[in-house]
N, CA, C and O atoms as a CHARMM CRD file, in Angstrom:
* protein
*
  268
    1    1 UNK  N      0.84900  -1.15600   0.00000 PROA 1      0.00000
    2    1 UNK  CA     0.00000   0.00000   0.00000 PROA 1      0.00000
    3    1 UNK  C      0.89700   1.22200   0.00000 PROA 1      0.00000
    4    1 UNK  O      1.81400   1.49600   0.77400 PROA 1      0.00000
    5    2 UNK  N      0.43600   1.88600  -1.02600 PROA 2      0.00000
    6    2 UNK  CA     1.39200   3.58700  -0.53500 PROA 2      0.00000
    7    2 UNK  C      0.50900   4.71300  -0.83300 PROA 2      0.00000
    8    2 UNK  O     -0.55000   4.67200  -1.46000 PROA 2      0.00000
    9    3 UNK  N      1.07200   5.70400  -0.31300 PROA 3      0.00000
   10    3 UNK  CA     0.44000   7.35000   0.02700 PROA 3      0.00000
   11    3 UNK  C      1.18500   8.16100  -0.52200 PROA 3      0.00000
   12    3 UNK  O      2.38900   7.90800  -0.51200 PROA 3      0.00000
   13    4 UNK  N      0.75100   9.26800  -1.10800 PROA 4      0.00000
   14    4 UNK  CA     1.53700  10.52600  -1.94600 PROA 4      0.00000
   15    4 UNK  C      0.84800  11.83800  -1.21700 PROA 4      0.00000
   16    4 UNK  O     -0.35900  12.08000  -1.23500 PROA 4      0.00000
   17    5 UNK  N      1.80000  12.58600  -0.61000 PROA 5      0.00000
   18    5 UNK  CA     2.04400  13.60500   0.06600 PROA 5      0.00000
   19    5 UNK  C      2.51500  14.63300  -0.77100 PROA 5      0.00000
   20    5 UNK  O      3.71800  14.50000  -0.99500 PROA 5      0.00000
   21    6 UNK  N      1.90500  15.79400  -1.41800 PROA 6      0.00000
   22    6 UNK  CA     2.34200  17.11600  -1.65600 PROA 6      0.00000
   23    6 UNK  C      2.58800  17.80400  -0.49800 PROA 6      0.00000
   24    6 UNK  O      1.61300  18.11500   0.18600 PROA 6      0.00000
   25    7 UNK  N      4.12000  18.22600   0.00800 PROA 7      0.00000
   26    7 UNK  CA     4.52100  19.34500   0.87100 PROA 7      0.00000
   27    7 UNK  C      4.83500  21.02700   0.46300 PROA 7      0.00000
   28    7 UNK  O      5.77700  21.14600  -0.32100 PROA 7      0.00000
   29    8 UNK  N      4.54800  21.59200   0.64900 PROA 8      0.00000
   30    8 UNK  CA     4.90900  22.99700   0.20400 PROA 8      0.00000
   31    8 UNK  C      6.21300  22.91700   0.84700 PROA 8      0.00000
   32    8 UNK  O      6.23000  22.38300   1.95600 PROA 8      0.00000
   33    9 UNK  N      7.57600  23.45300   0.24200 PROA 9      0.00000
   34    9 UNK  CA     8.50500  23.52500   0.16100 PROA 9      0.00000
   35    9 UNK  C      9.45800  25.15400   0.10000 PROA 9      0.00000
   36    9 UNK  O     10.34700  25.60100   0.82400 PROA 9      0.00000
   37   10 UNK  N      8.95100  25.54800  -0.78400 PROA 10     0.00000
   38   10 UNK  CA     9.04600  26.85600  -1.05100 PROA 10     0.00000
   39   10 UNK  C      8.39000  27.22700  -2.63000 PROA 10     0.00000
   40   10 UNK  O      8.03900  26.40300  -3.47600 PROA 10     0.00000
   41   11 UNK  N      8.34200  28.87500  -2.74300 PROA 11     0.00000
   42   11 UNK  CA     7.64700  29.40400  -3.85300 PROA 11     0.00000
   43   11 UNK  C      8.16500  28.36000  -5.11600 PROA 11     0.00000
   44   11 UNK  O      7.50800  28.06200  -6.11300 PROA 11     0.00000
   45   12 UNK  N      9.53800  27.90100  -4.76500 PROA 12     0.00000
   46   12 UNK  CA     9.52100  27.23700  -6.35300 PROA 12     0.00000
   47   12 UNK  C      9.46500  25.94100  -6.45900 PROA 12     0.00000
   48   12 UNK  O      9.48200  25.58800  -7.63800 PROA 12     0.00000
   49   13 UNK  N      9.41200  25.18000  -5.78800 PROA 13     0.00000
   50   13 UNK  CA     8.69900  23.73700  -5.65300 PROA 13     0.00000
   51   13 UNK  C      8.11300  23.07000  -4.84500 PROA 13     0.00000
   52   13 UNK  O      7.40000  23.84800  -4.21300 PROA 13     0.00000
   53   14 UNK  N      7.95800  21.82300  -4.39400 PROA 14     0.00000
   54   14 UNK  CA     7.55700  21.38500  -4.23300 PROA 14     0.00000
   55   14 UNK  C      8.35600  20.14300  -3.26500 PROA 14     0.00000
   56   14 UNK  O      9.42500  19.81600  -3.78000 PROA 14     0.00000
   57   15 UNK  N      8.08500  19.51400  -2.16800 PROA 15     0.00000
   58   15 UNK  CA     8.40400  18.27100  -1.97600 PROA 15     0.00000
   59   15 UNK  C      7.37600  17.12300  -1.79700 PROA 15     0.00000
   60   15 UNK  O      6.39500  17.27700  -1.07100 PROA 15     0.00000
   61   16 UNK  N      7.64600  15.81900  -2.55800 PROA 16     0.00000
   62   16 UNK  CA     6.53400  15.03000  -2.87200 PROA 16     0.00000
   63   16 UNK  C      7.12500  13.53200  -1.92300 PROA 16     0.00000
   64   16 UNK  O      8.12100  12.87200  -2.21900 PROA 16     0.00000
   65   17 UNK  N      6.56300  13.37900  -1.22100 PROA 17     0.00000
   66   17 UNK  CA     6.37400  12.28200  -0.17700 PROA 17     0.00000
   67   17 UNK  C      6.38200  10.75000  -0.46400 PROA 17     0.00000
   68   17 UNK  O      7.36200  10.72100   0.28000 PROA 17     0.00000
   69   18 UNK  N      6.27300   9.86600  -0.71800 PROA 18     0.00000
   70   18 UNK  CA     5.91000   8.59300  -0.59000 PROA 18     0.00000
   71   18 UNK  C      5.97200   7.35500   0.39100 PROA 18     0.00000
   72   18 UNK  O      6.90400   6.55000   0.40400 PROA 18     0.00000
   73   19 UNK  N      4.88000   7.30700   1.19800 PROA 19     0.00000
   74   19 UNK  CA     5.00000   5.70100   2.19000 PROA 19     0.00000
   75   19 UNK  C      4.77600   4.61900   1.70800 PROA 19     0.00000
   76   19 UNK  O      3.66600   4.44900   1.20300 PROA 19     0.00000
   77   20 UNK  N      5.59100   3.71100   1.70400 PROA 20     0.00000
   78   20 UNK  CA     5.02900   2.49600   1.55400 PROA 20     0.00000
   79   20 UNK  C      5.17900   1.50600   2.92000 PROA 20     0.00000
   80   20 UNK  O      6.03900   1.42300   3.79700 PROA 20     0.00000
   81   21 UNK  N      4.09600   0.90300   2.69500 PROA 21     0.00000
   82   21 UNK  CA     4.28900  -0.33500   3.89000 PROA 21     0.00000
   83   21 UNK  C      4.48700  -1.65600   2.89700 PROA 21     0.00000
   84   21 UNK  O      3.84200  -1.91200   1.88100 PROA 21     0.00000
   85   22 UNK  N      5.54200  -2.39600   3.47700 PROA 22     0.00000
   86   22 UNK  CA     5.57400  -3.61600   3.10200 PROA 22     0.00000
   87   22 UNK  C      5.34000  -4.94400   3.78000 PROA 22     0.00000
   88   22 UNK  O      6.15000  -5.21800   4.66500 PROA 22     0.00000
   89   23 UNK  N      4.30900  -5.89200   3.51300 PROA 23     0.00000
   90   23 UNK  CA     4.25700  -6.87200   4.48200 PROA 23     0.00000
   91   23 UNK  C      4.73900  -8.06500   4.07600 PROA 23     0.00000
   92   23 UNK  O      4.39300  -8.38800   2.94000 PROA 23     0.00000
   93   24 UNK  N      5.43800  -8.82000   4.66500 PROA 24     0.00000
   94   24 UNK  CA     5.85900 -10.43200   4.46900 PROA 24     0.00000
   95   24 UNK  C      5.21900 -11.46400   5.24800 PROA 24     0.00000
   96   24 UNK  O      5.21900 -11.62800   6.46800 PROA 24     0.00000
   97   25 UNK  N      4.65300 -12.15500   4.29500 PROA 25     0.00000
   98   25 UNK  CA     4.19100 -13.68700   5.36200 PROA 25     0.00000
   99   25 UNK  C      5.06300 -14.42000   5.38300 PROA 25     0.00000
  100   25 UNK  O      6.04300 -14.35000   4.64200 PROA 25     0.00000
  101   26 UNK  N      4.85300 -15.33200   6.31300 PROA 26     0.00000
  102   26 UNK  CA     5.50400 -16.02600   7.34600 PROA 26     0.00000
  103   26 UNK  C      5.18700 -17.29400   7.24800 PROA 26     0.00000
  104   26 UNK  O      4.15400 -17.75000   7.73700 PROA 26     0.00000
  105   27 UNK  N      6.21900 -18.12400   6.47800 PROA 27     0.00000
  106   27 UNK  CA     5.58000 -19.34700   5.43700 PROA 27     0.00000
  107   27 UNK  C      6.37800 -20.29800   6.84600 PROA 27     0.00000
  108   27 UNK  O      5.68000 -21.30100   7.00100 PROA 27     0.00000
  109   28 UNK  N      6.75400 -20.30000   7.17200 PROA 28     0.00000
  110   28 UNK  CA     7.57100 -21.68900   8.52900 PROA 28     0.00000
  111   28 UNK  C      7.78000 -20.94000  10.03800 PROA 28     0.00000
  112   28 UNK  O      6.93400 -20.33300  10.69300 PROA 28     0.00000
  113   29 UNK  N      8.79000 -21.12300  10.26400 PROA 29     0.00000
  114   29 UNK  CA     9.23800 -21.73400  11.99700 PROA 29     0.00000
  115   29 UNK  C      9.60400 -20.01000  12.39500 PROA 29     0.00000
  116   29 UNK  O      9.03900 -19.46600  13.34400 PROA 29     0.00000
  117   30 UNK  N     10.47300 -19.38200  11.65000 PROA 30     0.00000
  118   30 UNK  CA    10.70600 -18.00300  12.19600 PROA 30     0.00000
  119   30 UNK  C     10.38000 -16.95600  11.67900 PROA 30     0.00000
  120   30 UNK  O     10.46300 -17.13500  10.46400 PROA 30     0.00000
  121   31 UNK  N     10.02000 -15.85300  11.91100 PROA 31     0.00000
  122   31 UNK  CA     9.23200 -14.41700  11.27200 PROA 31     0.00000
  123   31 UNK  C     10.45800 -13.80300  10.75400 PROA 31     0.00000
  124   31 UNK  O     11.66600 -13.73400  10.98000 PROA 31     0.00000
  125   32 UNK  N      9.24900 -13.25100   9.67900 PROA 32     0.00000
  126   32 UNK  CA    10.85900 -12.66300   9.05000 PROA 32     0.00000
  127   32 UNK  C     11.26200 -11.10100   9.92600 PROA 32     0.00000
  128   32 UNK  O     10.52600 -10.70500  10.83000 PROA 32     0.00000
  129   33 UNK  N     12.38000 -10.41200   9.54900 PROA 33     0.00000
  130   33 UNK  CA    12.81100  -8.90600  10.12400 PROA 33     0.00000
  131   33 UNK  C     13.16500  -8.49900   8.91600 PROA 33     0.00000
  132   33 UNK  O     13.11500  -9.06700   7.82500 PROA 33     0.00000
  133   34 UNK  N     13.61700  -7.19200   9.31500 PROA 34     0.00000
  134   34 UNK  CA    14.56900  -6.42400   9.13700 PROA 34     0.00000
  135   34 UNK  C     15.45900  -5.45600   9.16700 PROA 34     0.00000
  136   34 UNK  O     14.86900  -4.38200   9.28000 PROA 34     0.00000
  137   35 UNK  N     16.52500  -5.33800   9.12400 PROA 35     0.00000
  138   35 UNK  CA    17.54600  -4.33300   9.59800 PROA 35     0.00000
  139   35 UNK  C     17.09900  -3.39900  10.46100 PROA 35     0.00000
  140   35 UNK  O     17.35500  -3.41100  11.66500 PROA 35     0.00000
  141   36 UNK  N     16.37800  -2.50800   9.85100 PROA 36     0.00000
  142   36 UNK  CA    15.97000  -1.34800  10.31200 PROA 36     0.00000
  143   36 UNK  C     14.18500  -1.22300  10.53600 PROA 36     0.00000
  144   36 UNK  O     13.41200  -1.90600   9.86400 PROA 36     0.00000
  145   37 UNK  N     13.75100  -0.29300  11.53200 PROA 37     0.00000
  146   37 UNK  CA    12.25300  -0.32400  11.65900 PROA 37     0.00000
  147   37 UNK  C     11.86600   0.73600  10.83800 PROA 37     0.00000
  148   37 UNK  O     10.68100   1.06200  10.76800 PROA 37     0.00000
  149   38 UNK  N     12.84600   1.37600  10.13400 PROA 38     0.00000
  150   38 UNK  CA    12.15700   2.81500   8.96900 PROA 38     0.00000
  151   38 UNK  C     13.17400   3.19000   8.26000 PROA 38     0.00000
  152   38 UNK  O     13.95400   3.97300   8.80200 PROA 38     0.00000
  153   39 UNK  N     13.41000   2.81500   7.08300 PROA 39     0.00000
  154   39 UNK  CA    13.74500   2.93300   6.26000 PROA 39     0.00000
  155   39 UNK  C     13.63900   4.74500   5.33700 PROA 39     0.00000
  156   39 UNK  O     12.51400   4.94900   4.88300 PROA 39     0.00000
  157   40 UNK  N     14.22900   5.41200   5.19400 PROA 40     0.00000
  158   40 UNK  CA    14.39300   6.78900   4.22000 PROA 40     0.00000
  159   40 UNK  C     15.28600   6.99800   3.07000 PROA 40     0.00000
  160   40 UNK  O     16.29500   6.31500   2.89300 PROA 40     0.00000
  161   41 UNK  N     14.97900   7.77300   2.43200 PROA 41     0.00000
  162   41 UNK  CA    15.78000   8.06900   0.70100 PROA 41     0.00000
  163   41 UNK  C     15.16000   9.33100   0.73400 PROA 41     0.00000
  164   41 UNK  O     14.24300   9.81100   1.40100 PROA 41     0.00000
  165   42 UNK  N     16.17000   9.89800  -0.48800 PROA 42     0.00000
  166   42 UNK  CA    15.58000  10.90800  -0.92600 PROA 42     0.00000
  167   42 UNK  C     16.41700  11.21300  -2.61500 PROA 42     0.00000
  168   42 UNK  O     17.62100  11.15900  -2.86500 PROA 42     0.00000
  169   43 UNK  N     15.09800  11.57500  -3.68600 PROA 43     0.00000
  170   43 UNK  CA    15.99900  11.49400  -4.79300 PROA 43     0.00000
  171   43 UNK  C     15.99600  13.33900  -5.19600 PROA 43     0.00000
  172   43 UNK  O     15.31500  14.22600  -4.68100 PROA 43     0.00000
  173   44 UNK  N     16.94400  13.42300  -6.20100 PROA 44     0.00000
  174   44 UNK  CA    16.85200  14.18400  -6.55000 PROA 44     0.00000
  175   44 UNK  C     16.10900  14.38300  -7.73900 PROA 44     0.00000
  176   44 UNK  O     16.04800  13.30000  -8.32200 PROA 44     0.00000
  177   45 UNK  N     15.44000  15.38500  -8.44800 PROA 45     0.00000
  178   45 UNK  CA    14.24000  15.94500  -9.27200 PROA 45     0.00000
  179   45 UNK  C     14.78800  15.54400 -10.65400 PROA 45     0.00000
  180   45 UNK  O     13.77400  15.13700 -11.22000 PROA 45     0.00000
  181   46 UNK  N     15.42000  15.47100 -11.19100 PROA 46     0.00000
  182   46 UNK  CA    16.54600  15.29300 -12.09500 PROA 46     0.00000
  183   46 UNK  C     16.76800  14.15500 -12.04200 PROA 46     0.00000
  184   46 UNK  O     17.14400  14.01900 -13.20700 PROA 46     0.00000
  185   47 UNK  N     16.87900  12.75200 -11.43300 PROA 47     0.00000
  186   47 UNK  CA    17.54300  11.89700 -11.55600 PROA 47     0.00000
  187   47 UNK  C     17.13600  11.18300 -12.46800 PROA 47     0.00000
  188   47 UNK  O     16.18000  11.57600 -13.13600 PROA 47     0.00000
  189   48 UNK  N     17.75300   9.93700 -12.74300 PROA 48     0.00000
  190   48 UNK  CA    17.58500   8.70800 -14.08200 PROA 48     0.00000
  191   48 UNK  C     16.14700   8.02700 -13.67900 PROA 48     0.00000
  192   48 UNK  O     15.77700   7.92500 -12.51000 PROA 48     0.00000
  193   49 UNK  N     15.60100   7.70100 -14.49000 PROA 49     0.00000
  194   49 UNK  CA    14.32800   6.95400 -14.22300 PROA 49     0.00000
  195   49 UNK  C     14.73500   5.31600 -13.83400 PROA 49     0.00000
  196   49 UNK  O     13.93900   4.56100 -13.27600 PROA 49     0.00000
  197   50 UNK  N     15.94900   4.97400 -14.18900 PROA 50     0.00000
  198   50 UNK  CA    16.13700   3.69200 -13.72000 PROA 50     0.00000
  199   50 UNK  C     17.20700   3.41400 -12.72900 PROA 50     0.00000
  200   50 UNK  O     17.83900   2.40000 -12.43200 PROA 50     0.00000
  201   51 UNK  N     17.20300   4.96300 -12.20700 PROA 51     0.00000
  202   51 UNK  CA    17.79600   4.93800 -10.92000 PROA 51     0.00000
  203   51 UNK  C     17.53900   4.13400  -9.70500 PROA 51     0.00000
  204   51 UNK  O     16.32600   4.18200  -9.49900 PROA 51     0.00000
  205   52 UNK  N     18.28500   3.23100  -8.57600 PROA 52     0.00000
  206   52 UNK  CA    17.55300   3.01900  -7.62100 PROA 52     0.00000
  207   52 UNK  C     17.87300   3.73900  -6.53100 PROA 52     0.00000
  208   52 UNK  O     18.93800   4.29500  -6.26200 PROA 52     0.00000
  209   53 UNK  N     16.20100   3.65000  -5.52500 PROA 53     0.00000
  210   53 UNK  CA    16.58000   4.53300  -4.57400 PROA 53     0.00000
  211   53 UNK  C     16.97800   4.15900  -3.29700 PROA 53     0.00000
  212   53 UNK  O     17.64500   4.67700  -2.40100 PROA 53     0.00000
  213   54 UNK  N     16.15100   2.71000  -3.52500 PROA 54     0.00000
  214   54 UNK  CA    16.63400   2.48300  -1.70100 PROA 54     0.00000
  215   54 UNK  C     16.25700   0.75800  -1.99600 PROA 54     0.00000
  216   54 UNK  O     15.26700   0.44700  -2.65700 PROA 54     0.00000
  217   55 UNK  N     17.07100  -0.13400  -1.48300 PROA 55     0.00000
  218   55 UNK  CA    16.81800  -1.81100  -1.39600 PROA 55     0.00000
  219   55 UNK  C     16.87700  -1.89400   0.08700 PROA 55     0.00000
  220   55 UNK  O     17.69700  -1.43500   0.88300 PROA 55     0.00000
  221   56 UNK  N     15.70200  -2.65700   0.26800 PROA 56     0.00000
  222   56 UNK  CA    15.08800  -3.33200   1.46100 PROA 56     0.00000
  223   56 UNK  C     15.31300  -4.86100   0.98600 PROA 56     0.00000
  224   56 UNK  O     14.95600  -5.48600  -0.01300 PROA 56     0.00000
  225   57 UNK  N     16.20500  -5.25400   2.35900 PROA 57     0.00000
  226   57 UNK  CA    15.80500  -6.81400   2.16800 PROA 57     0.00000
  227   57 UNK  C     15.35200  -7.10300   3.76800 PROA 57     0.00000
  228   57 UNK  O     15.62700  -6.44500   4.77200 PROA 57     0.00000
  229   58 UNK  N     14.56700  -8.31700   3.62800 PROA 58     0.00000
  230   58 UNK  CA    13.34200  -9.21700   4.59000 PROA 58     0.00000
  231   58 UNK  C     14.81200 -10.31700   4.97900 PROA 58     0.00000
  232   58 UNK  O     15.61800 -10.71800   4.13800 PROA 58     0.00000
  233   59 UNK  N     14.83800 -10.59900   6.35500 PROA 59     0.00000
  234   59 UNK  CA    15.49300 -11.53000   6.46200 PROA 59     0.00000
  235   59 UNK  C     14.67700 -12.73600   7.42900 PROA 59     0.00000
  236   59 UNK  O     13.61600 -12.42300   7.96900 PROA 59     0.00000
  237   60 UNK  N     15.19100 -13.97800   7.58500 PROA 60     0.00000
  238   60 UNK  CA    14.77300 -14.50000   8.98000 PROA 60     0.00000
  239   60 UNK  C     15.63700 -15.87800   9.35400 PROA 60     0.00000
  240   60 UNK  O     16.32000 -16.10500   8.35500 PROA 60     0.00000
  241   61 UNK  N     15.74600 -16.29800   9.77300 PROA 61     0.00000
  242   61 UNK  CA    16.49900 -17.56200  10.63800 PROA 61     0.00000
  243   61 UNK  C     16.30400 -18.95000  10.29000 PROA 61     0.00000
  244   61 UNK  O     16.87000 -19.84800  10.91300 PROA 61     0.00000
  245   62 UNK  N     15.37600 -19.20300   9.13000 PROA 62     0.00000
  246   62 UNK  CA    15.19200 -20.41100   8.96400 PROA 62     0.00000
  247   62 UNK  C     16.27500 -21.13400   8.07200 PROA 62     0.00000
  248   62 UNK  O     17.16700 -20.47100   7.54200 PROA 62     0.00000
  249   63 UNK  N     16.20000 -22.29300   7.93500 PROA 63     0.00000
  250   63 UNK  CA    17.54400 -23.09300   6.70400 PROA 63     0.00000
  251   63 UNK  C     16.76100 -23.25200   5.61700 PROA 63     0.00000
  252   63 UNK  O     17.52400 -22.93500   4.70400 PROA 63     0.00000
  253   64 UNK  N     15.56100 -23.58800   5.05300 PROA 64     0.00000
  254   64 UNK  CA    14.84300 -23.81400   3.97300 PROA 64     0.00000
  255   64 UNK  C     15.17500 -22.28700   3.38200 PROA 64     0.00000
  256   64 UNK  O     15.31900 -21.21700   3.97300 PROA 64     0.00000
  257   65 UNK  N     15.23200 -22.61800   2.04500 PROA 65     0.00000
  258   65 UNK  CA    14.89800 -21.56600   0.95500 PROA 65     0.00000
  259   65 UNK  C     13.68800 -21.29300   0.92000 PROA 65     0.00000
  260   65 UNK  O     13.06000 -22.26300   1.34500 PROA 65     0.00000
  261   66 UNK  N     12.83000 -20.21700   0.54300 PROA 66     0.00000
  262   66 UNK  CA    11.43800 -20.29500   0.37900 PROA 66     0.00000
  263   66 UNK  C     11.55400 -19.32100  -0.70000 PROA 66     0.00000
  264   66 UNK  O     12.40800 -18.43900  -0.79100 PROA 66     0.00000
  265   67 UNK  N     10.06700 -19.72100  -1.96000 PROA 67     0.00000
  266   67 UNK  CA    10.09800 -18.27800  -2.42300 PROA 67     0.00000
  267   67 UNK  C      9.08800 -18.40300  -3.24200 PROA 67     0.00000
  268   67 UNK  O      8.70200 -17.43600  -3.89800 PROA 67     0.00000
């Protein structure tokens, strides 16, 4: 799920927001985590469209592969 936030910034632009929540199920024995509880980026207005901005990875404790 995500949300788009227009912030007023100043007379000449704009800053534009985005949340996303991401959820993972929990296919065996341990839940997944990760690193951090909030994650931030920020791009610049200009940048490449196949730029990336930010990689999140899901981890958890089990030995099976799942996917």
């Amino acid at each position: 799920m995500g949300k788009i936030e227009n912030h007023p910034r100043n007379k000449l632009g704009i800053t534009l927001t985005k949340f996303i929540r991401i959820g993972i199920a929990d296919k065996n024995d341990n839940p997944p985590y990760f690193d951090k509880g909030l994650y931030e980026a920020e791009v610049d207005e200009n940048e490449d469209i196949q730029h990336t901005v930010l990689t999140v990875t899901a981890k958890d404790h089990d030995e099976c592969k799942w996917t």
